[in-house]
C-alpha positions in Angstrom: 25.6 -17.8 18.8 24.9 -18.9 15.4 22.7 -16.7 12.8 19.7 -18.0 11.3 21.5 -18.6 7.8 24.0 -20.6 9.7 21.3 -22.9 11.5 19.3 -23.6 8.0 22.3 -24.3 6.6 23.3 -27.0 9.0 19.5 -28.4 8.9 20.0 -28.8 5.3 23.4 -30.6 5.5 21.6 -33.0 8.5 18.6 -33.6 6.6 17.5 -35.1 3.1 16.4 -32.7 1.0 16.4 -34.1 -2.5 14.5 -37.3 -3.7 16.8 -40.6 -5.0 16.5 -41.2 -8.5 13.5 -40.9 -11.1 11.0 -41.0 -8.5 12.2 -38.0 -7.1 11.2 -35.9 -10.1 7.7 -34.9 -7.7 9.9 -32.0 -6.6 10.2 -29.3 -8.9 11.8 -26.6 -6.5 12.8 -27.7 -2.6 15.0 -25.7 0.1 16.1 -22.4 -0.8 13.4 -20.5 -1.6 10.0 -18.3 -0.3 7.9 -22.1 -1.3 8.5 -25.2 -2.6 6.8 -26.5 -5.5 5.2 -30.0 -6.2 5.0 -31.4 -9.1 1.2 -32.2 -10.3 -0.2 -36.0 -10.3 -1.8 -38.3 -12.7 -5.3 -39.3 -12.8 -6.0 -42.8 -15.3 -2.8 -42.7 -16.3 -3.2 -39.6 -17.9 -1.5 -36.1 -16.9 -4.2 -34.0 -15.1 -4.4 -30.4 -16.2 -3.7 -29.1 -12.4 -0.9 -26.5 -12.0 2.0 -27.8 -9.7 1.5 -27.1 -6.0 3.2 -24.2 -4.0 3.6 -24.6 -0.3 5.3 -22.8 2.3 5.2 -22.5 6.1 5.5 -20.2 8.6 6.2 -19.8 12.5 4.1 -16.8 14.4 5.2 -17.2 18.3 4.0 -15.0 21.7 7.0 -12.8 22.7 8.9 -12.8 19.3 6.4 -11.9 16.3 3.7 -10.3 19.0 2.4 -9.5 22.3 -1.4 -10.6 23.1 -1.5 -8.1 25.9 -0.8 -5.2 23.6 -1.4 -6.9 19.5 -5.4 -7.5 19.7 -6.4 -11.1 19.2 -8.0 -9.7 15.6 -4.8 -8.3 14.5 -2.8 -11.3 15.7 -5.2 -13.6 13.5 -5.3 -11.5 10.6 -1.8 -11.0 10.1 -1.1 -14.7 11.3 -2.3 -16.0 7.8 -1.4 -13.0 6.2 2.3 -13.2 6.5 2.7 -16.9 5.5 0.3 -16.3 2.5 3.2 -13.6 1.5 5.6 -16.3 0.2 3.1 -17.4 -2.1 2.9 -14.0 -3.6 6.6 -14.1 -4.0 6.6 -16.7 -5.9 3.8 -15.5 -8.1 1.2 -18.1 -6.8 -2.6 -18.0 -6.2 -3.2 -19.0 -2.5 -6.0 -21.6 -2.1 -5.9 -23.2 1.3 -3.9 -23.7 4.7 -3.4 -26.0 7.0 -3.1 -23.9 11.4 -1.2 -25.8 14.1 -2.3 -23.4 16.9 -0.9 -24.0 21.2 -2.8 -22.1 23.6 -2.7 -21.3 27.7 -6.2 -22.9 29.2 -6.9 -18.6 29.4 -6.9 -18.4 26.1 -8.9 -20.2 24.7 -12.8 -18.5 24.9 -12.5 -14.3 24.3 -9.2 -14.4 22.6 -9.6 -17.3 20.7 -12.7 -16.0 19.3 -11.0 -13.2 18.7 -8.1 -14.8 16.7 -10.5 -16.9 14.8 -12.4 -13.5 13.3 -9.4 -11.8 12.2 -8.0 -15.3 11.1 -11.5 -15.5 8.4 -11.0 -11.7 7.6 -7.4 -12.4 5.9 -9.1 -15.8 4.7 -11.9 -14.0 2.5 -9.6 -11.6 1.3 -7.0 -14.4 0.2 -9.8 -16.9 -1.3 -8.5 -19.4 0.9 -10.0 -22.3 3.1 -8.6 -24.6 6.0 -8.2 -27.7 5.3 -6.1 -28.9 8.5 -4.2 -28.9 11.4 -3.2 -29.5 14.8 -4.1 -27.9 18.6 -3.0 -28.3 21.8 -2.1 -26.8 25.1 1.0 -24.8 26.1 2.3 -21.9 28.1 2.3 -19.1 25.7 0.8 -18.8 22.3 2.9 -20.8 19.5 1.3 -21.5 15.9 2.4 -22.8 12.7 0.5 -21.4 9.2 1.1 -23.8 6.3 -0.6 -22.5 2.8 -0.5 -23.4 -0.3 -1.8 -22.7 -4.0 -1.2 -23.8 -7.3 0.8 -21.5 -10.0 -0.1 -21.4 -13.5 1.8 -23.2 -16.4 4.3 -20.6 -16.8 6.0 -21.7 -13.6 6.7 -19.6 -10.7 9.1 -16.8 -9.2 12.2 -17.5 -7.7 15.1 -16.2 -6.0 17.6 -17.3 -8.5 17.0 -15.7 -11.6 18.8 -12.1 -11.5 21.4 -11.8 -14.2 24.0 -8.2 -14.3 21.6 -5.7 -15.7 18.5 -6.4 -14.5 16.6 -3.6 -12.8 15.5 -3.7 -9.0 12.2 -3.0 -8.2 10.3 -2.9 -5.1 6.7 -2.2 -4.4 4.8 0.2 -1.7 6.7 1.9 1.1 9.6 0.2 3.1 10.1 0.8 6.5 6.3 1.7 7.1 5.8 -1.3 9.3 8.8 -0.8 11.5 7.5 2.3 12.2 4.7 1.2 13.0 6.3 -1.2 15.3 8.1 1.3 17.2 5.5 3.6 17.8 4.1 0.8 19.5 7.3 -0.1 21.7 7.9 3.3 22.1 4.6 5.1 22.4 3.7 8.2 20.8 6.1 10.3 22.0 9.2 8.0 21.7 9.9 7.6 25.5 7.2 4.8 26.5 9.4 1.7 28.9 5.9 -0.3 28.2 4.5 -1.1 24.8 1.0 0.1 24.1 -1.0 0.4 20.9 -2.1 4.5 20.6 -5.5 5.3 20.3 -6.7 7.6 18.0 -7.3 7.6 13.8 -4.0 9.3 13.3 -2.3 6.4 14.8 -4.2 4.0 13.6 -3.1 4.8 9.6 0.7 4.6 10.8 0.0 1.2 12.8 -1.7 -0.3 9.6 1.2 -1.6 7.6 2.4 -3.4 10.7 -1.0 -4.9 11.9 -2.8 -5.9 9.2 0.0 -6.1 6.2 -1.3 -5.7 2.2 0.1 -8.8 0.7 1.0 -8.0 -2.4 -1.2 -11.2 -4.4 -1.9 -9.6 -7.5 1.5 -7.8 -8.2 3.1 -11.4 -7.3 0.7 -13.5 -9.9 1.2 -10.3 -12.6 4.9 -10.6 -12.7 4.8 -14.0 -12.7 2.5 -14.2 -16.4 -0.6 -13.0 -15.3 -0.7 -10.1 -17.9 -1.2 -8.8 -21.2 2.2 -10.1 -22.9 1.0 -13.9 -21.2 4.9 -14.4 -19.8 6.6 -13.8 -17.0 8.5 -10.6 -16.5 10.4 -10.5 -13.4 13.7 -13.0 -13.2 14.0 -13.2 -9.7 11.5 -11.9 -6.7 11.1 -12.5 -2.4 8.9 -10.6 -0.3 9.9 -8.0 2.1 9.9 -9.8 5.1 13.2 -9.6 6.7 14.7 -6.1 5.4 15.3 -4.8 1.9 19.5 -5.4 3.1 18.5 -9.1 4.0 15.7 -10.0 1.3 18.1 -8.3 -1.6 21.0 -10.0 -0.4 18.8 -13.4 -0.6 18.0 -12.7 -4.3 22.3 -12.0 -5.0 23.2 -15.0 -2.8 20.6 -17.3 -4.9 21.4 -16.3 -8.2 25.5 -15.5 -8.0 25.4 -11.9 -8.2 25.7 -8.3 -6.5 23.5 -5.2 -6.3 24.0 -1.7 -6.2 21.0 0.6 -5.1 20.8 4.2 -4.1 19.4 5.8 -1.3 17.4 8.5 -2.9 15.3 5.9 -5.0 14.4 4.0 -1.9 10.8 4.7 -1.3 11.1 5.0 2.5 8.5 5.8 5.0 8.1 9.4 6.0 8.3 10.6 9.9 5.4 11.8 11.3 5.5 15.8 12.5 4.7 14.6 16.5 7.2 12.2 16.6 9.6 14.6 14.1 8.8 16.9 17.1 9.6 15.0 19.8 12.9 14.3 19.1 13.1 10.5 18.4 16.1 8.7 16.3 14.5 7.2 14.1 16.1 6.8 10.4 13.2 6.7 7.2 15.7 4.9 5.5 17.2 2.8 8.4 13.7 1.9 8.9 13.4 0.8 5.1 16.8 -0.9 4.5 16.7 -3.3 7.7 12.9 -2.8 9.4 11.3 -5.8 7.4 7.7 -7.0 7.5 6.5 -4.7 4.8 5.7 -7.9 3.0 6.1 -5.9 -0.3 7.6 -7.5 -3.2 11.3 -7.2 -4.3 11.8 -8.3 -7.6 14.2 -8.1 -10.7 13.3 -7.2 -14.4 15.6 -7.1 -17.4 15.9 -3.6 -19.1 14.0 -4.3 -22.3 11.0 -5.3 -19.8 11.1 -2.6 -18.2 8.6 -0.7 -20.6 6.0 -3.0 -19.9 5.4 -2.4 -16.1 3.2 0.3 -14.9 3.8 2.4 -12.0 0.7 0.8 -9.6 -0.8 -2.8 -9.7 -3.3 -3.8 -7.3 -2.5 0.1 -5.5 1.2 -1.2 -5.6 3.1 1.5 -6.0 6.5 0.3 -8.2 9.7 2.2 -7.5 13.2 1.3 -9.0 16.0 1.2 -6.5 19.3 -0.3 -8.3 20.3 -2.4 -10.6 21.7 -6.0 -11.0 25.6 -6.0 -11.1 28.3 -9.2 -11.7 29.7 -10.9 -8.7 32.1 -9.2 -6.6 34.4 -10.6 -5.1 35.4 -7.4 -2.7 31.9 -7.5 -1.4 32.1 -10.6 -0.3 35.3 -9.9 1.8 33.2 -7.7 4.1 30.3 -10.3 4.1 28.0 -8.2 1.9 26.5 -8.7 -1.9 25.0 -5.0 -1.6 26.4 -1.4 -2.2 25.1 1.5 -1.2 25.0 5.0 -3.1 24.3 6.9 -0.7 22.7 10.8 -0.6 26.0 12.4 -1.2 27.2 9.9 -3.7 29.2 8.0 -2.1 29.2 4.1 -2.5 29.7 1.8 0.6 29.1 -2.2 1.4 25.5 -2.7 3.1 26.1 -6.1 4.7 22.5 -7.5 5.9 21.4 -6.2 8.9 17.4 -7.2 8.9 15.3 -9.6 10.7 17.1 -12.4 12.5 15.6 -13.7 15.3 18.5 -15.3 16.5 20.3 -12.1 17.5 17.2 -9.8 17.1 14.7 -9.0 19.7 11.1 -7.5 18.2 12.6 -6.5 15.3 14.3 -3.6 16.8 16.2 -2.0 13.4 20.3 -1.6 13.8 22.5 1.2 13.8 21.5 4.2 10.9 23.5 4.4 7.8 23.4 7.9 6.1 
């Protein structure tokens, strides 16, 4: 079975992907990326003041990204929009509008639909961001497609390809909070559950949070890309959290030539909660944060005399560092990994990526726990 890499790979060999010739200079940043970025038109032959456009797409399918008998149709809406509108916060991008191709069963389409739709305006409010488009139809199971866009300011945007040897790693928030979040769900409160089930009860409900309703990380995203005091952008390279910090960071090293080295006890990992402590379960805080993924925080990359110049929260981001930027190795690469890994008792091993797949991962259950 192929991995995901392996089949976007082949699409992009298949496929045109760059323009022919001077008329191709429309397309400022294509494949390879969180977004691509248009160039901005003309109007009467003169150049319009419009930033270039940012757009990105995303897939949200029944069976694989949720379950409508157990996700409520609010949450499923919400987080819908929410998760595509994270690649325009990678790339330092103000979100403006989106485009929802949306396939329904025939019993789907009154309560549940309503349902979708509410949660669907929540994250549309919070965003600033209008439909503009789209497509429906019928199907067996619930399939959609969330296309957004923006327009980044004249700096330019974020991209993956930017980290030179000696840049700082940063990451916001928590990782691993919406795994956990996830498995309490599969699992149930006490860790044993065969059916998935959301919990009742307020003390649940603040664990589920991260993985229902995601904080996409807008401001920090815009911040780092100019949006601050000094006017320029501060951060070399950035993704969001989406896959797994071992898959998302290995992205950023794999774009711009290079390998990482982070340590465990910098990570800031989601904490266990005493009733599940209690009950016994396996689950690894920092398993959970180096492969979990759909934290939808931002991962990004700052060069050391910048460093002074972030602060520890934007937008109630917390900001941790976690490694730094190191040369290409060519050892790492022998054991398919860009990554090492210091880990609590010092020593340093390969962390190959071992996130989000959905070619060879079912509901984003996490793999095997590294110490």
């Amino acid at each position: 079975m192929r991995s995901e890499t392996e089949i976007i790979e082949r699409i992009w060999q298949v496929l045109p992907t760059q323009p022919a010739g001077r008329a191709g200079d429309w397309l400022r940043l294509g494949v390879g990326d969180d977004a691509a970025v248009i160039r901005a038109g003309t109007s009467a032959g003169r150049h319009t003041t419009a930033s270039d456009w940012v757009l990105s797409t995303d897939a949200y399918l029944e069976g694989v990204h949720f379950l409508p008998d157990v996700h409520s149709p609010d949450d499923i809406g919400y987080k819908a929009l929410a998760r595509a509108t994270s690649d325009l916060a990678a790339m330092g991008t103000a979100p403006r509008f989106f485009l929802l191709t949306l396939a329904l069963p025939s019993d789907r389409t009154e309560k549940w639909l309503n349902g979708f739709l509410k949660g669907m305006a929540r994250a549309a409010r919070k965003f600033g961001m209008v439909l503009v488009g789209g497509d429906t139809s019928r199907f067996r199971s619930i399939t959609m497609t969330v296309t957004v866009g923006g327009w980044s300011p004249n700096h330019g945007v974020l991209t993956r390809g930017g980290a030179m040897p000696g840049d700082l790693i940063y990451v916001s928030g928590t990782l691993g909070a919406a795994q956990l979040g996830l498995e309490i769900i599969l699992r149930g409160p006490d860790g044993k559950s065969k059916s998935p089930r959301t919990p009742a009860g307020s003390q649940w409900g603040k664990l589920l949070q991260p993985h229902l309703r995601p904080n996409i990380q807008v401001e920090l995203g815009r911040w780092l890309a100019g949006q601050n005091p000094s006017k320029k952008p501060l951060a070399t390279a950035a993704i969001d959290t989406s896959d797994g910090l071992s898959t998302d960071l290995n992205h950023i090293c794999e774009a711009s030539g290079v390998s990482a080295r982070i340590w465990a006890t910098k990570i800031p990992r989601v904490q266990l909660p005493k009733a599940l402590q209690r009950r016994g379960t396996k689950l690894d805080p920092l398993n959970l944060a180096l492969h979990g993924g759909e934290d939808y925080q931002l991962l990004f990359t700052v060069p050391p005399k910048a460093a002074s110049k972030l602060p520890q929260s934007i937008g109630g981001a917390q900001i941790t560092q976690i490694g730094v930027i190191e040369p290409r190795s060519k050892a790492l690469r022998k054991v398919n990994s860009r990554i090492k890994l210091v880990g609590f008792n010092g020593t340093t091993t390969p962390l190959p990526p071992q996130g989000w797949d959905p070619f060879s991962t079912a509901m984003r259950t996490p793999k095997k726990s590294i110490t």
